[in-house]
C-alpha positions as CSV (number, residue, x, y, z in Angstrom):
1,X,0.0,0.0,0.0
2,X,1.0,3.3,-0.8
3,X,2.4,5.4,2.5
4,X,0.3,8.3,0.9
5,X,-2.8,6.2,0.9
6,X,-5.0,7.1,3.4
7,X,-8.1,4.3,5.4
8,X,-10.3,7.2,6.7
9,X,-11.4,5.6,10.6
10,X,-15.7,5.3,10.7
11,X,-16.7,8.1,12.9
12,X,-19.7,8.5,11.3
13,X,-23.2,6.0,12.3
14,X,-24.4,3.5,10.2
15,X,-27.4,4.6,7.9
16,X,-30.4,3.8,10.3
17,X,-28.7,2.6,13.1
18,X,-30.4,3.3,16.4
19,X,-29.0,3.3,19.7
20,X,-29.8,0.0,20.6
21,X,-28.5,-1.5,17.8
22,X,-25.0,-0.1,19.0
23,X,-25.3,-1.0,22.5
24,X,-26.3,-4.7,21.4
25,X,-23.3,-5.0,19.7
26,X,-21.4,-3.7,22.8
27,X,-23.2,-5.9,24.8
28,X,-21.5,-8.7,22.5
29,X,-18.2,-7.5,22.3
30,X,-17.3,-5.7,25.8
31,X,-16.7,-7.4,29.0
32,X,-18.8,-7.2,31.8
33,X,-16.9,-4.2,33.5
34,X,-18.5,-1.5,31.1
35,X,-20.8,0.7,33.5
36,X,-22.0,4.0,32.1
37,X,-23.9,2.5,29.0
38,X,-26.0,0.9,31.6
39,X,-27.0,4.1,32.9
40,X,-26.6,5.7,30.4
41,X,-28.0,3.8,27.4
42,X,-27.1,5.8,24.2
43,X,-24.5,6.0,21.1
44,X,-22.8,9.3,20.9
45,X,-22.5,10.6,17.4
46,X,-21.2,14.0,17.9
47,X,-20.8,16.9,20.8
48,X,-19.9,20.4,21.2
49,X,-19.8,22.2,24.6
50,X,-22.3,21.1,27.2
51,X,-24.2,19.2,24.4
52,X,-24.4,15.4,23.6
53,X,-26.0,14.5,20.2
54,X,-26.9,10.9,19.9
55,X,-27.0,8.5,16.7
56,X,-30.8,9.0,16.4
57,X,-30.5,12.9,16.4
58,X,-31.8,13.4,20.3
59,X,-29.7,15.9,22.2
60,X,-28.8,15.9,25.9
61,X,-27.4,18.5,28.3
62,X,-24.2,16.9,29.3
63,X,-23.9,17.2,33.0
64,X,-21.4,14.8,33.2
65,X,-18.6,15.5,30.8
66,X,-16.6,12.7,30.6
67,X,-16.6,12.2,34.8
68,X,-15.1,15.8,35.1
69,X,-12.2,15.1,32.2
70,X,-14.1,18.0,29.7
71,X,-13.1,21.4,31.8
72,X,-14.4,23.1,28.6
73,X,-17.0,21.1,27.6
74,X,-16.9,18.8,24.1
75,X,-15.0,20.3,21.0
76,X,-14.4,23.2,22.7
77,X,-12.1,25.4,19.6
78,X,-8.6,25.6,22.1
79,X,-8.8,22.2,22.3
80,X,-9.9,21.0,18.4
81,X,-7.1,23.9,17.7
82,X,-3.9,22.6,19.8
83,X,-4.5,19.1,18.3
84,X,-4.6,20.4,14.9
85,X,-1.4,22.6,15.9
86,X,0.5,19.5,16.6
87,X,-0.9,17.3,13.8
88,X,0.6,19.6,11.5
89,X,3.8,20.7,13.1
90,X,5.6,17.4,12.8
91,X,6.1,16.7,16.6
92,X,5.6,12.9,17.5
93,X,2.5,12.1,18.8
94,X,4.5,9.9,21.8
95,X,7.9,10.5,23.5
96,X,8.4,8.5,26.6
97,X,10.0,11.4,29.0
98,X,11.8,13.2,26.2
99,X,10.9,17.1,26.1
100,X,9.4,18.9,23.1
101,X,8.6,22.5,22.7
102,X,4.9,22.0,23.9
103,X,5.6,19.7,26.8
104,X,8.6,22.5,27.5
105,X,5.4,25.1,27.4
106,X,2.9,23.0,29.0
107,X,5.1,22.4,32.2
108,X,6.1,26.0,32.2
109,X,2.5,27.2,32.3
110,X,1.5,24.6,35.1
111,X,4.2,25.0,37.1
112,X,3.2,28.8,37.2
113,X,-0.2,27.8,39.4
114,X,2.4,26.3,42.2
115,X,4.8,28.2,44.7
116,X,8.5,28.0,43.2
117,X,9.7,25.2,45.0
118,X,7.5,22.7,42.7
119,X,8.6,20.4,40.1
120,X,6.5,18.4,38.1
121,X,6.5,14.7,37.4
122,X,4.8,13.0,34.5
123,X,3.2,9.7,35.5
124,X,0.8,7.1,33.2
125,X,-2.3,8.6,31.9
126,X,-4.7,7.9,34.3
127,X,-5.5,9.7,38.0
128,X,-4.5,6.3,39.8
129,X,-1.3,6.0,38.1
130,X,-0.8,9.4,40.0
131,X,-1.7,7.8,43.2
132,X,0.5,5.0,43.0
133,X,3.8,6.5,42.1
134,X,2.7,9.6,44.7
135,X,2.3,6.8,47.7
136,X,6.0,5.3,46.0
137,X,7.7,8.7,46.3
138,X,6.0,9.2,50.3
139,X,7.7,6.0,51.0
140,X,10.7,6.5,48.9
141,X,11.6,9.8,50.6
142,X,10.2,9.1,54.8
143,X,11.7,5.0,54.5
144,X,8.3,4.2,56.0
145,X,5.4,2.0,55.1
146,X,2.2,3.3,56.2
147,X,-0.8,5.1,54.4
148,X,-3.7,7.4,56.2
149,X,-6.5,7.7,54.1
150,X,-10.2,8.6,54.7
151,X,-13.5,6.9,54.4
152,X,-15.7,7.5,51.1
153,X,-12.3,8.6,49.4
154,X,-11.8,7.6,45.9
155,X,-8.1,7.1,44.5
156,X,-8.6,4.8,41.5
157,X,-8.9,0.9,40.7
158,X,-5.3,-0.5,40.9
159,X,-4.3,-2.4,43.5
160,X,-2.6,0.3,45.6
161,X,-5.3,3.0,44.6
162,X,-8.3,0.6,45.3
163,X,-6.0,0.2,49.0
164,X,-6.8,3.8,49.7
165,X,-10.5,4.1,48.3
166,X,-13.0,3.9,50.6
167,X,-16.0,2.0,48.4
168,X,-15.9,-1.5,49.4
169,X,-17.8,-2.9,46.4
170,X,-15.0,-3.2,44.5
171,X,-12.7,-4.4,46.8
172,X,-15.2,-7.3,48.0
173,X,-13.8,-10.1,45.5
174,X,-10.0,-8.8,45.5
175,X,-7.5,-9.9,47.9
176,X,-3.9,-8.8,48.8
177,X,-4.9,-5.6,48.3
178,X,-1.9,-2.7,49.5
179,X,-1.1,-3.4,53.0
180,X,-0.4,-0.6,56.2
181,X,-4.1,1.5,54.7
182,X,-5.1,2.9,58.1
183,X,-8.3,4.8,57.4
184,X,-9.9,7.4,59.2
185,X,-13.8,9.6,59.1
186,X,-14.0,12.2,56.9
187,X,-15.8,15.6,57.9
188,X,-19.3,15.3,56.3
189,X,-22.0,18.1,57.1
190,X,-25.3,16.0,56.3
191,X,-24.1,12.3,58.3
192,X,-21.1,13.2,60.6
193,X,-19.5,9.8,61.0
194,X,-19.3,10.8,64.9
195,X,-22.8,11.3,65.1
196,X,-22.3,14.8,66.6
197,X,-23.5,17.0,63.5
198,X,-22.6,20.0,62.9
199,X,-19.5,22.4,64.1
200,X,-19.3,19.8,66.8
201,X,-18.7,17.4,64.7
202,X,-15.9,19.0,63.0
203,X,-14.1,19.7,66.0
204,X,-14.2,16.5,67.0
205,X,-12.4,15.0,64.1
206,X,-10.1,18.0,63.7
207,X,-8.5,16.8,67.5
208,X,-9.2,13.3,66.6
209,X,-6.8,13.8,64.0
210,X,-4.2,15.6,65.6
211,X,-4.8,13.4,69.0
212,X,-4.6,10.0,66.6
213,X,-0.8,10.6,65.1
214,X,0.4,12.1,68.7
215,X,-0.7,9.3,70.6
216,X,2.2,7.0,71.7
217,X,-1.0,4.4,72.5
218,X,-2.5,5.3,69.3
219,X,-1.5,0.9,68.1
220,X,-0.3,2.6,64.5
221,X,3.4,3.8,63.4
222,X,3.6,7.4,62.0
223,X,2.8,7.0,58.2
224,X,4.7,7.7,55.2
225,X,1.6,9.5,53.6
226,X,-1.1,10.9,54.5
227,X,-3.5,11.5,51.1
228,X,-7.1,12.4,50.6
229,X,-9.4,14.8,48.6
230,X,-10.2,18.4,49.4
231,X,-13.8,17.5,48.1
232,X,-14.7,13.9,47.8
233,X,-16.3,13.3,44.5
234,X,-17.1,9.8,44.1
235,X,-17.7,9.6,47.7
236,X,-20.7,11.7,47.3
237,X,-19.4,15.3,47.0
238,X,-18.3,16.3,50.2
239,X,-16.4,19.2,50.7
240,X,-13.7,19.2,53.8
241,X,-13.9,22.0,56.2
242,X,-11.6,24.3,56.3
243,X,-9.9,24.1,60.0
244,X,-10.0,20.4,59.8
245,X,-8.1,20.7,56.4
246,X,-5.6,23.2,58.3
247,X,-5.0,21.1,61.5
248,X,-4.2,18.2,58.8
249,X,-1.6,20.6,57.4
250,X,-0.4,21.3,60.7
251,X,0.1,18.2,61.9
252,X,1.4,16.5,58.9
253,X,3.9,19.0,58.7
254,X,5.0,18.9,61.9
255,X,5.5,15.1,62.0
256,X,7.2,14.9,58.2
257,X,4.6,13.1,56.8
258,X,4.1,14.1,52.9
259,X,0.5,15.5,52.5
260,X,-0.9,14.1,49.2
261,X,-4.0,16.0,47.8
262,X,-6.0,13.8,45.0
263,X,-7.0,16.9,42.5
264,X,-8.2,14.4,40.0
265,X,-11.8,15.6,39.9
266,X,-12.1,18.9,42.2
267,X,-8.6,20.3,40.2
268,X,-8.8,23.3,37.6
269,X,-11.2,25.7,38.2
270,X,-13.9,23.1,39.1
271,X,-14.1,23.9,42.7
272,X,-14.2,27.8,42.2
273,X,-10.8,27.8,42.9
274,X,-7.6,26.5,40.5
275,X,-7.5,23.9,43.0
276,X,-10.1,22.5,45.7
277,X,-7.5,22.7,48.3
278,X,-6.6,26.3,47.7
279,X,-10.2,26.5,50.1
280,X,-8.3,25.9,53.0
281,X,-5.5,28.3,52.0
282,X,-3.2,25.6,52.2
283,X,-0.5,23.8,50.6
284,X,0.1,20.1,50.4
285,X,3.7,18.2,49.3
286,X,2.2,16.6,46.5
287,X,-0.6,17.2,44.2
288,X,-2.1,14.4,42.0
289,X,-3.5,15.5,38.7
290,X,-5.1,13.8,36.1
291,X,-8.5,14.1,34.2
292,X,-8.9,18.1,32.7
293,X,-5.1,18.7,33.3
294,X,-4.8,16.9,29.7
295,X,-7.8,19.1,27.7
296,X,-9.9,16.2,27.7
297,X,-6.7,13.6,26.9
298,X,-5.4,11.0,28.9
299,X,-2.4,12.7,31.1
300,X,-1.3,12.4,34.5
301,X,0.9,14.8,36.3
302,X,2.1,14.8,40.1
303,X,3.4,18.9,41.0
304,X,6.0,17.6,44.2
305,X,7.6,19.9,46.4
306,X,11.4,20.0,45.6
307,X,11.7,18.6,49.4
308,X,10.1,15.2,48.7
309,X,11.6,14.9,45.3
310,X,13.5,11.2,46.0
311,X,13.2,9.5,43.2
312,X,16.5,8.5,41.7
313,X,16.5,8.1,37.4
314,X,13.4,5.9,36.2
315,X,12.3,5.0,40.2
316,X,8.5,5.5,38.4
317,X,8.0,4.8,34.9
318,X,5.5,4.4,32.3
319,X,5.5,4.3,28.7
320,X,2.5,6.7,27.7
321,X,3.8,9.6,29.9
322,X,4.8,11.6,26.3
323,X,1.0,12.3,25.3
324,X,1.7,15.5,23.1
325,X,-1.5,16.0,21.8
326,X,-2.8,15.6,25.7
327,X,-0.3,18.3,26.7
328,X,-0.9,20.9,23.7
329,X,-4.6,20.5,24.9
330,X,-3.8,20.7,28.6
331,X,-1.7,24.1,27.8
332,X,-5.1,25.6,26.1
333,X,-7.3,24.3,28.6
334,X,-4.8,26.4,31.2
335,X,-4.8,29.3,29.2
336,X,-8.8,29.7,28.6
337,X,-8.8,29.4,32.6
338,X,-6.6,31.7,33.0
339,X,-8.0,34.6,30.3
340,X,-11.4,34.0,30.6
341,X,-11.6,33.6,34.6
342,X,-13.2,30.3,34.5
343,X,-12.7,29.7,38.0
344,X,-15.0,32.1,39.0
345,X,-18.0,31.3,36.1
346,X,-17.6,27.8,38.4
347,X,-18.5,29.4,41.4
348,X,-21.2,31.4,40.5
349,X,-22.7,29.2,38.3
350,X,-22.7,26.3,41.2
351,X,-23.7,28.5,43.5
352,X,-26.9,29.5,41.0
353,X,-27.5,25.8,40.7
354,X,-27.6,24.8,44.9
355,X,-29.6,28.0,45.3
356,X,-32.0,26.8,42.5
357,X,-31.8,22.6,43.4
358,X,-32.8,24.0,47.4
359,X,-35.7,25.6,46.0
360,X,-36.4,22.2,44.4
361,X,-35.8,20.5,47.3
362,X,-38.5,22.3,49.3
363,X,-41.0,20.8,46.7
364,X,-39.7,17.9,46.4
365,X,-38.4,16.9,50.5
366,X,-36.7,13.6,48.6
367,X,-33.7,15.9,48.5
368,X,-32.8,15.8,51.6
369,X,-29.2,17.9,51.1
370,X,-28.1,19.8,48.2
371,X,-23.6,20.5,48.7
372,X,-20.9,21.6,46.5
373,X,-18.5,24.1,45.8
374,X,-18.4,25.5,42.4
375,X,-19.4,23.1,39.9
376,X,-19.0,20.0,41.8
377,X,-22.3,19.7,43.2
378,X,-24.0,16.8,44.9
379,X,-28.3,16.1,46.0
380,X,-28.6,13.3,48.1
381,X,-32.0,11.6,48.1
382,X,-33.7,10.5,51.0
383,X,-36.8,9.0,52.3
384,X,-38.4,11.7,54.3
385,X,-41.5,9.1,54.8
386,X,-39.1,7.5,57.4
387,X,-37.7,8.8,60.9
388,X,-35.0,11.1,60.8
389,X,-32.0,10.1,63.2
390,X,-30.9,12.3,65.8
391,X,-29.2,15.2,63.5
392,X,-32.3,15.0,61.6
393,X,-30.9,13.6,58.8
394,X,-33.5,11.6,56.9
395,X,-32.8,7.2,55.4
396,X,-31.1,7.2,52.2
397,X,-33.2,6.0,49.2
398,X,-31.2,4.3,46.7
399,X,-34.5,3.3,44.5
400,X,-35.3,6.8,44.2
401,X,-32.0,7.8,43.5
402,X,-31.6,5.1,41.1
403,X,-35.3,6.2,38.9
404,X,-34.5,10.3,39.3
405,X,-31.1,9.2,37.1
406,X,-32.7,7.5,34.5
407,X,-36.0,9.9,34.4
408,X,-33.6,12.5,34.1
409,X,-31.6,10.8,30.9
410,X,-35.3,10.4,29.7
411,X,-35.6,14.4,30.0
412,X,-32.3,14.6,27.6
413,X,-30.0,15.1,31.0
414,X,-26.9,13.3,31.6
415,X,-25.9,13.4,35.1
416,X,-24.3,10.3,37.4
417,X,-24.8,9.0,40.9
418,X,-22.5,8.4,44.0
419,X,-22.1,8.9,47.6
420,X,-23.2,5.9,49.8
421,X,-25.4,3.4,48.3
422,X,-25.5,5.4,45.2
423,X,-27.9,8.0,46.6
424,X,-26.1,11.4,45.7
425,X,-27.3,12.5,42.1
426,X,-24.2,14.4,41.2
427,X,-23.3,17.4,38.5
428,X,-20.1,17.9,36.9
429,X,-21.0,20.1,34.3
430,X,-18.6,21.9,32.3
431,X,-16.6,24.8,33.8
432,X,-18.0,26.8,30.8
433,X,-21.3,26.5,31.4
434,X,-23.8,29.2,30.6
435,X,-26.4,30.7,33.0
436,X,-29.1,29.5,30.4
437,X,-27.6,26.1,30.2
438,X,-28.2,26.1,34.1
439,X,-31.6,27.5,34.1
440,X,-32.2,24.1,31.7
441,X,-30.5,21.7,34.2
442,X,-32.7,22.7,36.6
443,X,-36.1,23.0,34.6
444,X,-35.1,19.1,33.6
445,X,-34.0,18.0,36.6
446,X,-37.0,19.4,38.4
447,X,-39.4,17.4,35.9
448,X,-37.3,14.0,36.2
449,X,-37.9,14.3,40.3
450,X,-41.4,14.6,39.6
451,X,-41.7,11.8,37.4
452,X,-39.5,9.4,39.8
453,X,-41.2,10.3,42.9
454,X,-44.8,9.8,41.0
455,X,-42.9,6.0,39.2
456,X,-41.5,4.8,42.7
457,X,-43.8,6.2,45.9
458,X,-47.1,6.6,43.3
């Protein structure tokens, strides 16, 4: 064959082809492990900001966008432009650890969003790559072994990651999982794990904290790492609070233990801030990054203070650390954050959206908590019909959750669940997002509520 022959690749649909002629064929050739499709039962055709077109024509308001990997929404131009940039500049698509021009650019520009004592490492594409070789380099540089994590933390599905993650469905049927995990309860404002509610509650796991790694009695050896997210995402959107996120700071620092801050999700802009732990007006030793920081591509970067930097030559490798195209788009992404103050269209759009869900929520009292910062925001569904405990916090209701998501992809909205059980509906819209695209969100979401709670309770 000719090298200037070119096989163009089949992007577009079969002629008549529906939806479930695609996902019947993906039925037959995917394992079992596939999950969204099951949720989320369509064939994407094409896309372009915060839409989703399918191959029947139907359109959806993407309120998922790709887990939180699509800062700017599908197609955005920066992105479709810095791919095209290095198509046609001759750069190799792949190049292990060697530098370019762009990946000399890209690390320049990220680099700038860190105090000056950062350096960046490159890891494998994904956001538990990132959490592997970050736990390596904690026990590389303190010669210890141990791991704090928190409950309803979520760190990725490798053996070391899934060690860390709080969810224990996945861990159920795998053994030998990373040993020396201890975990601890995270702050959460609608279920304190103390059952203490409230500022109490958070006062009593900031001293916990502080009291656990102090106490000579405590039955666990000072860790290597402590790591955890500055909102939990998977675990059900759950912001930390600020003075327990400081005391951790505090006391990590104090004892040399490397603070390791999973920015997968809650990182660029999402949060309302460049980072989710910028919040606490803190800074951790190690920052994992994975998700937007690659425009939508796979990427995974650690920023590491200069201090823990222990590594010696090729002590973490991986073969598809060299994504050009990933950081050409990562530099855009960086830059439209930057220039168009994306950060702050995050926060007051989420704060539009939990102003309009609470509305909702006195209409509707299955909602019995509406959380978030920016535009990570979580609604977890209860059954009001029950008791409330004693901080008036009402039973989960996974079967509700459960039909509210799929009345909701019936209303053309594509949204995913977490949290406990399943039960927070969750939105990770787009850090673009318009304050009309909102105003739809919530005029859909409102109707799907009303449809599940009329399907399930009658």
């Amino acid at each position: 064959m000719s090298v200037h022959s070119v096989n163009h690749a089949p992007t577009a649909p079969k002629d008549g082809a529906t939806n479930d002629y695609y996902l019947t064929r993906q039925n037959q050739m995917e394992s079992n492990v596939r999950s969204y499709p099951r949720k989320l039962p369509l064939a994407i055709a094409k896309a372009q900001g915060c839409w989703v077109t399918d191959v029947e024509g139907n359109e959806y308001l993407d309120c998922l966008a790709g887990a939180g990997t699509l800062a700017l929404g599908h197609n955005h131009p920066a992105t479709i432009n810095a791919i095209k940039d290095v198509l046609e500049s001759g750069l190799p698509l792949h190049t292990l650890d060697i530098t370019t021009p762009i990946k000399d650019a890209f690390t320049e520009k990220l680099l700038s969003f860190f105090p000056k004592d950062f350096v960046l490492q490159f890891c494998g594409p994904t956001g538990a790559d990132g959490t592997e070789a970050a736990i390596k380099l904690a026990k590389t540089y303190t010669g210890r072994d141990n791991v704090i994590a928190f409950s309803g933390g979520y760190h990725g599905m490798t053996h070391g990651s899934l060690a860390m993650t709080g969810n224990l469905s996945a861990k159920e049927k795998v053994g030998n999982l990373m040993a020396g995990v201890q975990f601890m309860p995270y702050p959460h404002e609608y279920r304190c794990p103390l059952g203490l509610g409230g500022e109490a509650g958070v006062d009593a796991l900031t001293y916990y904290f502080e009291n656990f790694i102090e106490d000579v009695e405590s039955g666990v050896v000072k860790p290597a790492a402590v790591i955890l997210e500055a909102i939990q995402g998977e675990g059900g959107v759950v912001p930390a609070p600020k003075k327990w996120l400081q005391k951790i700071r505090e006391v990590t620092a104090k004892h040399d233990i490397v603070l390791i801050l999973d920015e997968v999700q809650a990182g660029f802009a999402r949060s309302g801030k460049m980072f989710a732990f910028e919040h606490a007006e803190i800074v951790p030793d190690v920052v994992v990054m994975s998700k937007a920081v690659g425009g939508g591509l796979p990427l995974c970067v650690l920023a590491i203070n200069k201090k823990f930097d222990a590594w010696s030559p090729a002590g973490h490798t991986g073969t598809f650390r060299g994504n050009q195209l990933a950081m050409a788009a990562g530099y855009n992404v960086l830059e439209q954050i930057s220039n168009n103050n994306l950060a702050e269209n995050s926060r007051i759009q989420g704060e539009f959206l939990r102003d309009e869900l609470r509305k909702v929520a006195q209409e509707f009292p299955c909602i019995g908590h509406v959380r978030g910062r920016g535009l990570m925001v979580g609604i977890e569904i209860v059954d009001e019909r029950k008791s409330a405990d004693h901080m008036g916090s009402y039973p989960a209701d996974s079967e509700l959750a459960v039909a509210i998501q799929k009345a909701c992809f019936d209303n053309k909205l594509l949204l995913e669940r977490g949290g406990r059980g399943g039960t927070v509906v969750r939105l990770l819209c787009p850090i673009t997002i318009t304050r009309e695209e909102c105003e739809q969100v919530i005029t859909r979401f409102k109707k799907a509520v009303g449809e599940a709670v009329k399907a399930v309770r009658g």
